[in-house]
C-alpha positions in Angstrom: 9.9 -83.0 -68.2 7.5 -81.4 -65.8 6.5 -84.5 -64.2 10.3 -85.1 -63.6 10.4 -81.7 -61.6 7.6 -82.7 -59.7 9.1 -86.5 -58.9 12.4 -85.1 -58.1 12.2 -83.2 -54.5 15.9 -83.3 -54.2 16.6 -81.8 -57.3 14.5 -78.6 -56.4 16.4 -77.8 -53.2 19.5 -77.5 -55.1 18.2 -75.8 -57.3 16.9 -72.7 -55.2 20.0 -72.8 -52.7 22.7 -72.4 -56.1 20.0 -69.3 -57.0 20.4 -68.3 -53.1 24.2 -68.4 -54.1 24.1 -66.5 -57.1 21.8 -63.7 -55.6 24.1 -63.2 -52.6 26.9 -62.9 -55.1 25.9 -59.6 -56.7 27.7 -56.4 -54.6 23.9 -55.0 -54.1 22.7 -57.6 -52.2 25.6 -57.7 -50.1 25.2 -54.4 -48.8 21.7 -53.5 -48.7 19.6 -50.0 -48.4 18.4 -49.4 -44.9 16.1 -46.5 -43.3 16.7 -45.5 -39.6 15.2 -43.2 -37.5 17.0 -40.9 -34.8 14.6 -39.8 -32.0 15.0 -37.0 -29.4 18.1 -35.2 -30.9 19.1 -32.2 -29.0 18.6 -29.1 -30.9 21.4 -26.1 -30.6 20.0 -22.9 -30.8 22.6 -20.4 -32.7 22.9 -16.4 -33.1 19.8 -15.6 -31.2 21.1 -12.4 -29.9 21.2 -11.5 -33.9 17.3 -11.5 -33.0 17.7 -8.8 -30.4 19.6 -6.6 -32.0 17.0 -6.8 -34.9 14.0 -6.0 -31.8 13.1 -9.4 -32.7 12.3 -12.6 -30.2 10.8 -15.7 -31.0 7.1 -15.7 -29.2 6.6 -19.8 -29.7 7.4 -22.8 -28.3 11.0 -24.0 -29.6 11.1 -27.9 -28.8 14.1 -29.4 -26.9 14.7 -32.5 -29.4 14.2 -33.1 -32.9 13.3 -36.3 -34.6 14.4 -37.2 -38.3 14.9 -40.3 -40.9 17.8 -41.5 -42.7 18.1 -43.8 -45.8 21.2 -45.9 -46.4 23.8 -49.0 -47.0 24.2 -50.8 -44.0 27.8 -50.5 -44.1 27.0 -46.8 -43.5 24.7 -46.9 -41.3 26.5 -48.9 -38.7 29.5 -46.3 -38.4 26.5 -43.6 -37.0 27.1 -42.9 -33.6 24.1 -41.1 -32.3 25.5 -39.4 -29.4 27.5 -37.0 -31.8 24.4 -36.4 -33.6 23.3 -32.7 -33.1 19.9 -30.5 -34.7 20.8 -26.7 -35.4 18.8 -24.5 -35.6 20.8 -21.1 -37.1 18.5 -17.7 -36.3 21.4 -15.3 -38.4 18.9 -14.8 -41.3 15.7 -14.4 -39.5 14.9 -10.3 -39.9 10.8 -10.3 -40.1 8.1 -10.9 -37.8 4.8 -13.9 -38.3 5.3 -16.9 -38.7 8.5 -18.8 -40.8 9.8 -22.0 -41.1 13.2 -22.0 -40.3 16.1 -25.0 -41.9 17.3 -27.6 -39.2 21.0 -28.6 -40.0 21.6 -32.3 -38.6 25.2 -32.0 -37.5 27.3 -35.5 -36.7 25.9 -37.4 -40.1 28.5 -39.0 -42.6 28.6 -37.1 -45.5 27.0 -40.2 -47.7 24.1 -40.7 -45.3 20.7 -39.6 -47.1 18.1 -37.9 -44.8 14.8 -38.8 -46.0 13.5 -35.4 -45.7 14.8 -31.6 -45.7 14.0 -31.1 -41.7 12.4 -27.6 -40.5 10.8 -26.5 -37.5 7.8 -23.8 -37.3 8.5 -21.0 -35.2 6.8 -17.4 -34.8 8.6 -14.0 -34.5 7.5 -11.3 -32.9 8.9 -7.4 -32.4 10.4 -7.1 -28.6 8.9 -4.2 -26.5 9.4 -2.8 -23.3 7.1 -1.3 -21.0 7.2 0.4 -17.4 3.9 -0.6 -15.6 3.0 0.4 -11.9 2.7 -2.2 -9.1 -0.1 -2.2 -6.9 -0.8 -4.3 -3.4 -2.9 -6.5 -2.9 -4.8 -7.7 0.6 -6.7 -10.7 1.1 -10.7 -9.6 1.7 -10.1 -9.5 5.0 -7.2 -7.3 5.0 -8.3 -5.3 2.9 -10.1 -2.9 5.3 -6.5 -2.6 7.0 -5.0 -2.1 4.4 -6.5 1.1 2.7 -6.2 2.6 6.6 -2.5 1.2 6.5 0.3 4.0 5.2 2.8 1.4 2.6 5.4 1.5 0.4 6.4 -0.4 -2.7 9.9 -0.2 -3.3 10.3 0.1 -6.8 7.1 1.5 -7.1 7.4 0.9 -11.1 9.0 -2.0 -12.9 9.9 -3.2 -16.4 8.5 -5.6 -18.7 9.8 -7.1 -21.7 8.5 -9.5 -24.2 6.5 -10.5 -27.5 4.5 -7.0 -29.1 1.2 -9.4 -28.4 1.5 -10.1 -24.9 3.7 -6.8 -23.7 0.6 -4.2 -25.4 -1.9 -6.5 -23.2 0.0 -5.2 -20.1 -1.5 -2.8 -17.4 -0.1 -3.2 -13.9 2.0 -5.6 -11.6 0.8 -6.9 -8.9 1.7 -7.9 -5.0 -0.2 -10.2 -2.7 0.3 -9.1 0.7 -0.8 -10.1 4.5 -1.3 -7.5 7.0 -0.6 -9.7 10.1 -0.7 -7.8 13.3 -2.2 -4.6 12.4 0.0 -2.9 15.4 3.4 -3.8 14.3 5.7 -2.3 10.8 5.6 -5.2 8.2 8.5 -5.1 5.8 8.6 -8.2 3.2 10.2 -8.9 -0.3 7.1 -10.7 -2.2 7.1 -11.7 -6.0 5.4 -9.7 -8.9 2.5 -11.1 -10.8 1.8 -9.6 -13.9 -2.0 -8.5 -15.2 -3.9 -7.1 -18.4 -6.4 -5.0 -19.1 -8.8 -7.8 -17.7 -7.2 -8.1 -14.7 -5.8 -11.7 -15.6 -2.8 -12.8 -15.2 -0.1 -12.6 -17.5 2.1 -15.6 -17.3 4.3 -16.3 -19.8 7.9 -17.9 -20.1 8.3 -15.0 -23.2 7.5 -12.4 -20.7 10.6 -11.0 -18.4 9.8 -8.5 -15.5 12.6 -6.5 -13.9 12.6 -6.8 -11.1 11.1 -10.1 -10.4 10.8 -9.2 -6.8 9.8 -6.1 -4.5 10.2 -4.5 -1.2 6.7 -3.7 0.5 6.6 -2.0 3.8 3.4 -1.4 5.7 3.7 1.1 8.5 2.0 0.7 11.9 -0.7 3.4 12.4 -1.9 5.8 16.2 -4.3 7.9 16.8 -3.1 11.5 18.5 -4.6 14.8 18.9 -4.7 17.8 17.2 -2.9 20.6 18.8 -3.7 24.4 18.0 -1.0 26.6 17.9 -2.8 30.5 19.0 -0.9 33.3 19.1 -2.0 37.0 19.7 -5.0 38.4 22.5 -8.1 39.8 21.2 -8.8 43.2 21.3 -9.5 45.2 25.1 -12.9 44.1 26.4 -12.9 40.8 25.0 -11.8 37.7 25.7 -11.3 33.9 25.0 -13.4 31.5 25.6 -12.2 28.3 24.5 -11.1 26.3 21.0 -12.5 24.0 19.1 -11.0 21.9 16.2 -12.4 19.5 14.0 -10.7 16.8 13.5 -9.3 17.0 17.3 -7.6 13.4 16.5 -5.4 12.4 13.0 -4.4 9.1 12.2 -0.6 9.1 11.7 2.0 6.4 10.3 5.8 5.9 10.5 8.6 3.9 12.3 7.4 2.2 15.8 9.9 3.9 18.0 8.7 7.1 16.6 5.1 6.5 16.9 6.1 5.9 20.6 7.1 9.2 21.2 4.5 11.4 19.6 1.2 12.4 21.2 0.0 15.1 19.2 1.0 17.4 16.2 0.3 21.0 15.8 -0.8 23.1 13.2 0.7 26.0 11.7 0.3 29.3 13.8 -3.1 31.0 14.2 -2.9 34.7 15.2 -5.7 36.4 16.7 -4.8 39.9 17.6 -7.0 42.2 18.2 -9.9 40.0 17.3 -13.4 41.2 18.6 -15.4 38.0 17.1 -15.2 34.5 16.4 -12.0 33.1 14.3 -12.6 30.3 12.3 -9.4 29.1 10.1 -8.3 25.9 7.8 -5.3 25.4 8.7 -2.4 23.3 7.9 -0.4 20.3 10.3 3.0 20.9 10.5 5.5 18.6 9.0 7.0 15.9 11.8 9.9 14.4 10.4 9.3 10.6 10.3 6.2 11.0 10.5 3.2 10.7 7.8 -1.1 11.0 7.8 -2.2 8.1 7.5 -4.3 7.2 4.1 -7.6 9.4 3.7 -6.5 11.7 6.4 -6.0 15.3 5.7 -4.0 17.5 6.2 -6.2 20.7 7.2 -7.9 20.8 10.1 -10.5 23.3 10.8 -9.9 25.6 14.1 -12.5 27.6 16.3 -11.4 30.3 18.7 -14.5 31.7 20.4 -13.8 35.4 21.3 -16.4 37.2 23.5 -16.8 40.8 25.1 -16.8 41.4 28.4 -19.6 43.0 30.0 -20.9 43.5 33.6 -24.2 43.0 35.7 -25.6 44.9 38.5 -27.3 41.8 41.1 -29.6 42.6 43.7 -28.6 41.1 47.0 -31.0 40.6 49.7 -30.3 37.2 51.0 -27.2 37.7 53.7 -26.0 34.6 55.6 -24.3 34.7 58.7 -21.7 32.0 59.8 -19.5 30.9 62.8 -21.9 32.8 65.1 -21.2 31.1 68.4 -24.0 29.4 69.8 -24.8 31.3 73.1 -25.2 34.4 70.6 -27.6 35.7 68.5 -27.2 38.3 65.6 -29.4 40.6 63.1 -28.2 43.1 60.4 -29.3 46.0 61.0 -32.6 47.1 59.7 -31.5 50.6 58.5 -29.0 48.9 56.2 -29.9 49.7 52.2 -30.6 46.7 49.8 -27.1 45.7 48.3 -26.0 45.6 44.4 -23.1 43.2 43.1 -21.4 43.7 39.9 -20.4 40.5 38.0 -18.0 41.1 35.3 -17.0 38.3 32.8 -17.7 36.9 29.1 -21.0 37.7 27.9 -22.7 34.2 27.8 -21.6 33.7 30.9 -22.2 36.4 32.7 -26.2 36.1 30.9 -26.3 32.1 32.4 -25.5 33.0 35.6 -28.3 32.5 38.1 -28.0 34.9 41.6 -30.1 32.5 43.2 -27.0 30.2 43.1 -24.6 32.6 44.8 -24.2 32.8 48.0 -23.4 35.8 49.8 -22.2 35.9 53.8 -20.5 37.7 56.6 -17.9 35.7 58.8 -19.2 36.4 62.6 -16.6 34.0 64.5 -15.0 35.6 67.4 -17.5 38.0 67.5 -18.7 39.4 70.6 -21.9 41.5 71.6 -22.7 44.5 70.7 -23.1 46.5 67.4 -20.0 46.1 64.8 -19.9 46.0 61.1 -18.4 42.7 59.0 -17.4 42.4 55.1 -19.7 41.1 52.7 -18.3 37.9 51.0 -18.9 36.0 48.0 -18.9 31.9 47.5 -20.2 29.8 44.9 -19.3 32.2 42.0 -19.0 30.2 38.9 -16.2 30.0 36.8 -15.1 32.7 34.8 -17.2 35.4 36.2 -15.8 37.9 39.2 -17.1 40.1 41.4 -16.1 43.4 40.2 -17.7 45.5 43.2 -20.0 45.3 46.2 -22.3 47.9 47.2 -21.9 48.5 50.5 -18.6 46.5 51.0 -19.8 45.8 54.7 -22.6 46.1 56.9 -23.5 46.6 60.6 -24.5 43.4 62.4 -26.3 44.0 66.4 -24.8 40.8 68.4 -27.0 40.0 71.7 
C-alpha cells in the first residue's frame, strides 16, 4: 500500500489540492485574523482649561501623534479608513500633581475592531504659579562702562511669569540685551526678555510664559554743565566777599536732546548769607529742572564755599614820586621841604596783607607845565585789584620847574 503512494505521483497532487479545497471551505479560513498597525495618529487634547481652573498645567512633553495596534478579520479591517482615525487624550479627571498615566481613546475604529493593547501616554502635572520678577539691562563688555554713566528706562520695569511650580520658584530676574550705539544720541528700542535663575542661567522653556514678551528701553543722552550758586544776602558792615567755591562745579545731567540743548547750568537752592562775618560752607541741594535728570552716580548736593573777609586798612610809606610828561627843554624837582607821604590802602584782609608797595607806583602829571614853583596831585597806578586808595597824605605837593 505504501509503495503504491510512493509509485503514484499523480495520485498525491490530487490528493493535497481536494484537502486545499476542503480547508478553504470552512468560514474561518475564509476570513482570516489580521494585526495592523496605525502610525503617527494625531492626538486631540480635550478640557485642558479644566487643568487651569484646578492651578494645574502639564510640565512634560505631550507628543503630537500616537502609534497603536489592532487585531482583526480582514473583512474588518479593510473598511478602516485611517484618515478618520483620531487619539484623545481627555484631561477632565486629572486633579493631582507628579506623575500619571493618563487613558488614550482611539476615536474613528469600528466597534468590532480589537486594539491589541489599552493605549496611555505618561505625562507630569505640576501646580501653576505666577511670579512678578524685575528686568534688568544688559550691555555688551564694552558698553558697559556707558552704560552705568547712561540715565535709562525700562518700560515695564517689572513683568509676569507663569508656569510649572519647578521652573517658576527657580525664577529671579528678566533680562535685556542692549547696544549703546552712539553714546551722544537718545536710544529708544523694543528688545525681547530672557528669563534667568538664581544661577544666572537662562530659563527657557516652552512651559514658561512671560508677560510681556517684549520691552521698551530708552537710554538718554548725557552733558556735562556747571553748577550755579544761587547767594542771597551781604555779610555784615566791614566785611566783604571774596569769591565762591563749589565742589562739584560740573554735574552730569540726562534727558530729551532738544532739552539738553538748551541748558548750561542748574542752580542750587538759595544760600543766604546775611550778616555773615566768616566763612559759609553749606550742602546744598540742585534744584529740580523739569525734563531734566542727574545722571547715574551723580548727586544731588553739592557742597558751596562763600569766602567772607573783613575789611581793614594800611598806612604805606611813600618816598618814591615819579614825574611824567615833563617837556623836554624842562627840568623839575619836588621840593625838598616836602614831608615823607603815607597812603592808606583799604580792602579784604588777605589782600590788603599781599600787597607789595614796591609794585605801586605813585606820580604827579607835569604836562603843560611851565617854570616856576607850583604844586601837582599825587596819583596812584598799578593798584591791584580789590584794594583802594582810601587817603593820601599830603594830597599834592610843590614841584620847582627850571
Amino acid at each position: 500500500m505504501t509503495r503504491f503512494f510512493e509509485r503514484n505521483t499523480t495520485l498525491k497532487v490530487i490528493s493535497i489540492i481536494i484537502a486545499l479545497i476542503l480547508w478553504g471551505m470552512t468560514p474561518s479560513n475564509r476570513d482570516p485574523v489580521r494585526d495592523m498597525s496605525f502610525r503617527e495618529i494625531p492626538i486631540r487634547i480635550e478640557n485642558q482649561q479644566k487643568l487651569s481652573e484646578n492651578g494645574l498645567m502639564i510640565s512634560s512633553e505631550l507628543p503630537d501623534t500616537y502609534s497603536f495596534d489592532i487585531r482583526a478579520k480582514g473583512s474588518a479591517i479593510q473598511y478602516v479608513d485611517k484618515s478618520k482615525i483620531v487619539a484623545v487624550v481627555d484631561l477632565s479627571d486629572v486633579n493631582k500633581t507628579g506623575e500619571q498615566s493618563i487613558d488614550v481613546e482611539i476615536q474613528g475604529l469600528p466597534g468590532n475592531i480589537e486594539r491589541k493593547s489599552v493605549p496611555n501616554i505618561k505625562i507630569n502635572v505640576e501646580r501653576r504659579l505666577s511670579k512678578t520678577v524685575p528686568v534688568l539691562p544688559k550691555a555688551a563688555d564694552k558698553d558697559n562702562l556707558e552704560l552705568g554713566k547712561r540715565l535709562y528706562e525700562i518700560n515695564p520695569r517689572f513683568i509676569e511669569v507663569r508656569g510649572p511650580e519647578s521652573l517658576i520658584h527657580t525664577a529671579a530676574y528678566a533680562q535685556i540685551s542692549i547696544s549703546m550705539g552712539d553714546k551722544d544720541k537718545k536710544i529708544e528700542r523694543s528688545l525681547m526678555v530672557q528669563l534667568l535663575d538664581d544661577n544666572d542661567e537662562i530659563l527657557d522653556s516652552d512651559f514658561i510664559t512671560i508677560l510681556p514678551e517684549y520691552c521698551i528701553v530708552t537710554v538718554y543722552p548725557n552733558k556735562n554743565v556747571s553748577v550755579d550758586p544761587i547767594i542771597t544776602g551781604e555779610p555784615a558792615e566791614g566785611f566783604v566777599v571774596m569769591g565762591e567755591e563749589v565742589k562739584p562745579g560740573e554735574v552730569t545731567i540726562s534727558g530729551e536732546p532738544e532739552v539738553l540743548e538748551a541748558i548750561d547750568a542748574l542752580s542750587t537752592e538759595i544760600l543766604d548769607i546775611e550778616g555773615a562775618t566768616d566763612n559759609v560752607v553749606r550742602e546744598l541741594k540742585l534744584q529740580d529742572k523739569e525734563d531734566i535728570r542727574l545722571s547715574p552716580g551723580q548727586s544731588s548736593l553739592v557742597q558751596v564755599l562763600v569766602r567772607i573777609e573783613r575789611i581793614i586798612d594800611r598806612p604805606i610809606s611813600i618816598s618814591d614820586i615819579e614825574l611824567r610828561n615833563l617837556p623836554d627843554d624842562l627840568e623839575a624837582n619836588l621840593n625838598e621841604n616836602e614831608e615823607v607821604m603815607t597812603l592808606t590802602v583799604r580792602g579784604p584782609q588777605s589782600l590788603v596783607n599781599a600787597f607789595k608797595p614796591e609794585d605801586l607806583k605813585v606820580y604827579m602829571d607835569l604836562e603843560n607845565t611851565s617854570r616856576g614853583a607850583r604844586t601837582y596831585p599825587l596819583m596812584v597806578e598799578d593798584l591791584p585789584a580789590g584794594l583802594e586808595v582810601l587817603d593820601i597824605e599830603p594830597k599834592q605837593l610843590e614841584v620847582v620847574v627850571d
